[in-house]
C-alpha positions, 0 to 999 in steps of 0.5 A: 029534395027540399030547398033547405036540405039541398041548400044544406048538402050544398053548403056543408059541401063546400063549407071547408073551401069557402072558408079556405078561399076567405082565409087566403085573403083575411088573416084575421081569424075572428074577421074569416069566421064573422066573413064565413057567416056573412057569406053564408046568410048571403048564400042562404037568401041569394040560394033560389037565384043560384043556378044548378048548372054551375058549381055551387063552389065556385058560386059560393067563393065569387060571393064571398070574394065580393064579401071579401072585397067589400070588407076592405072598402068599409074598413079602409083602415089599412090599404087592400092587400090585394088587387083584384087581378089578385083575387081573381086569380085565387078565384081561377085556382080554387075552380082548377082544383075543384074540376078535379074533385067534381066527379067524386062529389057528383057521383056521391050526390048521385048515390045519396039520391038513391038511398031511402029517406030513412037512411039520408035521414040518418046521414043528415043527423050525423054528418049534417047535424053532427050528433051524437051516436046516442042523440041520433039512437035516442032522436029516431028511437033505435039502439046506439048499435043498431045506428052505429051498424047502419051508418057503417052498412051506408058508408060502405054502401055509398063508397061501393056506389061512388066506386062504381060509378067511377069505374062507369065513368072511366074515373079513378076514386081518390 
């Protein structure tokens, strides 16, 4: 897979609990959504010194925590409403209730991993991309039934594949 797309799936991944993990420090919710794209640059020049073996997740939350923290000493303005000890504890809570997500997620990336290029590119375009039925018909040249029909067929085949592989595993699907 390539870097960006890789980036990409890891991102959008992860992006509801990364922004999560920020609204839980910044009440603000112009100052979350300005801290959510720093933390996402950021992610996207540090991304070749990310290691793999760790959860992306909790790599992505430790940034914008040091993101977090260091908005505060700029601003100043107001006393930092939380002590270290404090984020770090939310830090310790986000990575608790992402194991017990963890093995849903790695079987689905498993099962993407083995479906054609063909049909990843259409999952890219509509869940990634988040087009339209129609723009994605019109971008790959098929009908808008024939991409509603195999975007149902895939989501019914990777939910089978997740299904599997969990039951494999000795895992339930949530």
């Amino acid at each position: 897979m390539d870097t960006h797309v890789e980036f990409m799936t890891l991102f959008l991944r992860h992006q509801a609990e990364v922004k999560a993990f920020i609204g839980s420090l910044v009440r603000d919710r112009h100052g979350r959504d300005d801290l959510l794209q720093e933390v996402a640059l950021i992610l996207w020049e540090k991304f070749p010194l990310y290691d793999p073996t760790r959860s992306f997740g909790a790599w992505a939350r430790g940034i914008a925590a040091k993101q977090v923290m260091q908005r505060w000493e700029k601003t100043r303005r107001l006393p930092m409403p939380f002590a270290p000890q404090t984020i770090q504890a939310l830090l310790d809570a986000f990575e608790r209730t992402e194991a017990s997500t963890s093995a849903p997620s790695a079987a689905l990336e498993r099962c993407m991993q083995d479906l054609p290029k063909e049909s990843l590119q259409l999952l890219v375009l509509r869940y990634e991309q988040a087009l339209s039925l129609g723009q994605i018909a019109q971008q790959v040249g098929r009908t808008l039934d024939a991409v509603h029909k195999t975007l149902s067929r895939l989501r019914a085949r990777l939910k089978e594949c997740v299904e599997q592989r969990l039951r494999a595993a000795g895992e339930s699907y949530q």
